[in-house]
C-alpha positions as CSV (number, residue, x, y, z in Angstrom):
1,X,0.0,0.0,0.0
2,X,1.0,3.6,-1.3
3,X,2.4,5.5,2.0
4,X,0.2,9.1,2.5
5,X,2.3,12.4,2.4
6,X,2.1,14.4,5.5
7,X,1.8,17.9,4.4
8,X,5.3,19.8,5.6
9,X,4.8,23.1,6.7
10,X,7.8,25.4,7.9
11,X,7.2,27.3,11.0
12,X,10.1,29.9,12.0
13,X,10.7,32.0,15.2
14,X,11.8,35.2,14.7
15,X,12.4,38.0,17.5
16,X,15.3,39.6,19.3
17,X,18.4,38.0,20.9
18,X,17.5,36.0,24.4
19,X,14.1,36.5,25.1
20,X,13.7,32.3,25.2
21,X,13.4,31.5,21.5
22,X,15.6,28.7,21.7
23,X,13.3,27.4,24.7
24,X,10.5,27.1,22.6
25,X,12.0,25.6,20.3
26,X,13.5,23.0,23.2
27,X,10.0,22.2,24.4
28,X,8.5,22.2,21.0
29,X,11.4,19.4,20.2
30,X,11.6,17.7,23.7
31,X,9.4,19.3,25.8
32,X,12.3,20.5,28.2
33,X,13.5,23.1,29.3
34,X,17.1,23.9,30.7
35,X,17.8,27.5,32.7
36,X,19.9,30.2,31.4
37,X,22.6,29.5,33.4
38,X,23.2,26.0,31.7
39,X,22.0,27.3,27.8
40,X,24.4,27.4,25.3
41,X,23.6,30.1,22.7
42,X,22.3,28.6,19.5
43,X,24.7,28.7,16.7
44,X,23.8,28.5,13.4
45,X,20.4,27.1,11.7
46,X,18.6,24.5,13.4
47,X,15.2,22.7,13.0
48,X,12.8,19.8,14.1
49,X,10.0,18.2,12.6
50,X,6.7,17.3,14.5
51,X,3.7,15.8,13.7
52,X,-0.1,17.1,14.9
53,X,-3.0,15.2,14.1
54,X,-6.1,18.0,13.6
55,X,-9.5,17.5,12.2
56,X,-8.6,13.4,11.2
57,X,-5.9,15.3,9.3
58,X,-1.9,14.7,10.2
59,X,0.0,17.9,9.8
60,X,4.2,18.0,10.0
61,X,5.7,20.8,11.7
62,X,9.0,21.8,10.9
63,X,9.9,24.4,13.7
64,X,13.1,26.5,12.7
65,X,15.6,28.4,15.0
66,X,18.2,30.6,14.1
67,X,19.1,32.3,18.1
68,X,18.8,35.5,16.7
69,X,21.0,35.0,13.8
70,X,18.1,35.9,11.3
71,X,18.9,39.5,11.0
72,X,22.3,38.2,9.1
73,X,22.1,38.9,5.8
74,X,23.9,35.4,4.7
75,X,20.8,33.5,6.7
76,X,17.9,36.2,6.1
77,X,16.4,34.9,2.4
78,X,17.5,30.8,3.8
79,X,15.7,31.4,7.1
80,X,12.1,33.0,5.8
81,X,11.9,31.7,2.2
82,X,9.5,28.9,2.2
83,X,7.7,29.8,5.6
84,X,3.9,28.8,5.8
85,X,4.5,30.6,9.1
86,X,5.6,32.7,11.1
87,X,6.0,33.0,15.1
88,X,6.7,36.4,16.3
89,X,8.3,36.4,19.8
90,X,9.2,39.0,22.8
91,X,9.7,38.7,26.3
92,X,7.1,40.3,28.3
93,X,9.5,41.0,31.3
94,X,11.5,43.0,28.3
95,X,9.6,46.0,26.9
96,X,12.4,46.6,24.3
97,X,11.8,43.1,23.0
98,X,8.4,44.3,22.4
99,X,9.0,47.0,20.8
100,X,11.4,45.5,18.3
101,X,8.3,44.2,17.0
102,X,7.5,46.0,14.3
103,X,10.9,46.1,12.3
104,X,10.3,42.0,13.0
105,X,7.4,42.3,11.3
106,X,8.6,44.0,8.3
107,X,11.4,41.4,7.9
108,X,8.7,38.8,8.0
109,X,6.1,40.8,5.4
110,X,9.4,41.4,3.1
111,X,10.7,37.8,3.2
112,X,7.8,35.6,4.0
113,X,4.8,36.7,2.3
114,X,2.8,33.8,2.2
115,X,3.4,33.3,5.9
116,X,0.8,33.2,8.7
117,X,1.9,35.4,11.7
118,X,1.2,35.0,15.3
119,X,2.4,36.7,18.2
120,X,3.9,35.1,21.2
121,X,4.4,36.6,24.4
122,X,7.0,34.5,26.2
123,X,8.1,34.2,29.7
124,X,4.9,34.9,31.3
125,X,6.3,33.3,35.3
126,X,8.4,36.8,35.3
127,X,6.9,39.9,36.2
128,X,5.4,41.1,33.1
129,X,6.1,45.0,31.6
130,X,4.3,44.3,28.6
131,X,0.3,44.0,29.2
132,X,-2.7,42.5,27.4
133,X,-3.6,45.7,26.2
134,X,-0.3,46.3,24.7
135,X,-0.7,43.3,22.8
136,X,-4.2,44.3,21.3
137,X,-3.2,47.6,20.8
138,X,-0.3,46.3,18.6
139,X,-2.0,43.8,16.8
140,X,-5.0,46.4,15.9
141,X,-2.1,48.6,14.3
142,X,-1.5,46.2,12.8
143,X,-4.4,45.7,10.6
144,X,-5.1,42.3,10.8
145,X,-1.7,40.9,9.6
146,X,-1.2,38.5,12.7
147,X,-3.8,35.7,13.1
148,X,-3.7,35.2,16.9
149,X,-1.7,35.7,19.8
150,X,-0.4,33.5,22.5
151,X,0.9,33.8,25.8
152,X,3.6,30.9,26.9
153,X,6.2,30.0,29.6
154,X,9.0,27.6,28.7
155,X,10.3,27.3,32.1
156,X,6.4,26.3,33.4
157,X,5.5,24.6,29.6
158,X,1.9,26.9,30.3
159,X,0.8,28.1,27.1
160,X,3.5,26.3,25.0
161,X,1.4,23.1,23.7
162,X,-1.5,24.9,23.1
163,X,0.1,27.2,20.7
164,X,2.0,25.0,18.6
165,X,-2.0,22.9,18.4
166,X,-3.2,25.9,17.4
167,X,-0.8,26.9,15.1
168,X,-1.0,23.5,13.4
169,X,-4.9,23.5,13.4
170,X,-4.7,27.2,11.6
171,X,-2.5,25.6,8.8
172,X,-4.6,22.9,8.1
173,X,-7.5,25.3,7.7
174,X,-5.4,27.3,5.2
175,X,-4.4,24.1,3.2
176,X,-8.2,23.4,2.7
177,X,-8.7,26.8,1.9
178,X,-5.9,26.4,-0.5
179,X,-6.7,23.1,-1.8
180,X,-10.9,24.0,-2.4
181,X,-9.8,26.9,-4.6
182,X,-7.4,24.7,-6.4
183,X,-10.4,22.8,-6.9
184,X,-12.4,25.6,-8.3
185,X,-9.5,26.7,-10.4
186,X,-9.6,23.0,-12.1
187,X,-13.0,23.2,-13.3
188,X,-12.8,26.6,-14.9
189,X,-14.0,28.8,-11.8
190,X,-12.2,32.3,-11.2
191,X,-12.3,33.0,-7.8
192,X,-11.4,36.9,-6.7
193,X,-10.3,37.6,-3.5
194,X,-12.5,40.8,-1.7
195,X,-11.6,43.9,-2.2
196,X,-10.4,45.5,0.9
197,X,-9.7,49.6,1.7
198,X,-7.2,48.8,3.9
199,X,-4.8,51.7,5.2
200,X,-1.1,50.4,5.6
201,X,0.0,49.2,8.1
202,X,1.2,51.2,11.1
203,X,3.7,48.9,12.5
């Protein structure tokens, strides 16, 4: 019997130096978690593939980590080209991390066009300087670019499951999407997107 392809989709973390990318991407790969103290910076490209099963449909993950080398130009175009999404982190004991957001966010739109974004506020066991409301308020700015937000702590493993679940839910929703209008296509249908008066965005 013919073996079924999982659908690969590439997932990326992008956001400022030490503000626990790497962590996710530890529990995503292991679920563990190991404190600063003991972390080794992450050198180089690294990734990890893992399988969700969502709506009787399997979905494969491919998480990818850079440790904040994705602003280098030599691993910018590697890094985002082929993303189906996108994972945008900060810290919320670390304003600044959070309001490095926004040039993120361009690098994303500019690299990864195609990819979904969601926001991640990480580290939520430290006292927070980054609220709710901050969130919203950026994500309203940013005119519906990123498709839902998360909060997550690496060191407790709250929030971290349910995010990657979700994220992988969300693709497989776009893949049918994807794959009905291909459908349409086939047989001779032209579908239009809606037209939208969107101002740009303010990020």
């Amino acid at each position: 019997m013919a073996s079924v392809k999982i659908p690969e989709q590439k997932v990326i973390l992008v956001g400022d130096f030490g503000i626990g990318k790497s962590s996710l991407f530890r529990r995503f790969m292991c679920d563990t978690f190991i404190n600063s103290s003991d972390r080794k910076a992450t050198l180089g490209l690294d990734h990890y593939s893992k399988t969700f099963h969502v709506n009787n449909r399997n979905i494969n993950l491919q998480l990818f980590d850079t440790g904040g080398m994705e602003r280098i130009a030599s691993v910018t175009s590697s890094y985002y080209k082929f993303a189906e999404a996108a994972i945008l982190v900060f810290s919320v004991d670390n304003a600044q991390s959070f309001h490095s957001l926004s040039q993120h966010l361009v690098d994303i739109t500019m690299w990864a066009e195609s990819a979904k974004i969601f926001l991640c506020g990480n580290r939520i066991d430290l006292d927070s300087e980054v609220s709710d409301l901050d969130m919203q308020q950026f994500c309203e700015q940013c005119h519906g670019l990123i498709s839902a937000t998360f909060k997550t702590s690496c060191k407790t493993n709250e929030g971290v499951k349910e995010m990657f679940e979700e994220i992988a839910k969300s693709l497989v929703e776009n893949n049918r999407s994807r794959l009905e209008l291909q459908a349409l296509e086939s047989h001779g249908f032209k579908v239009h997107p809606p037209e939208e008066n969107v101002d740009s965005c303010a990020c």
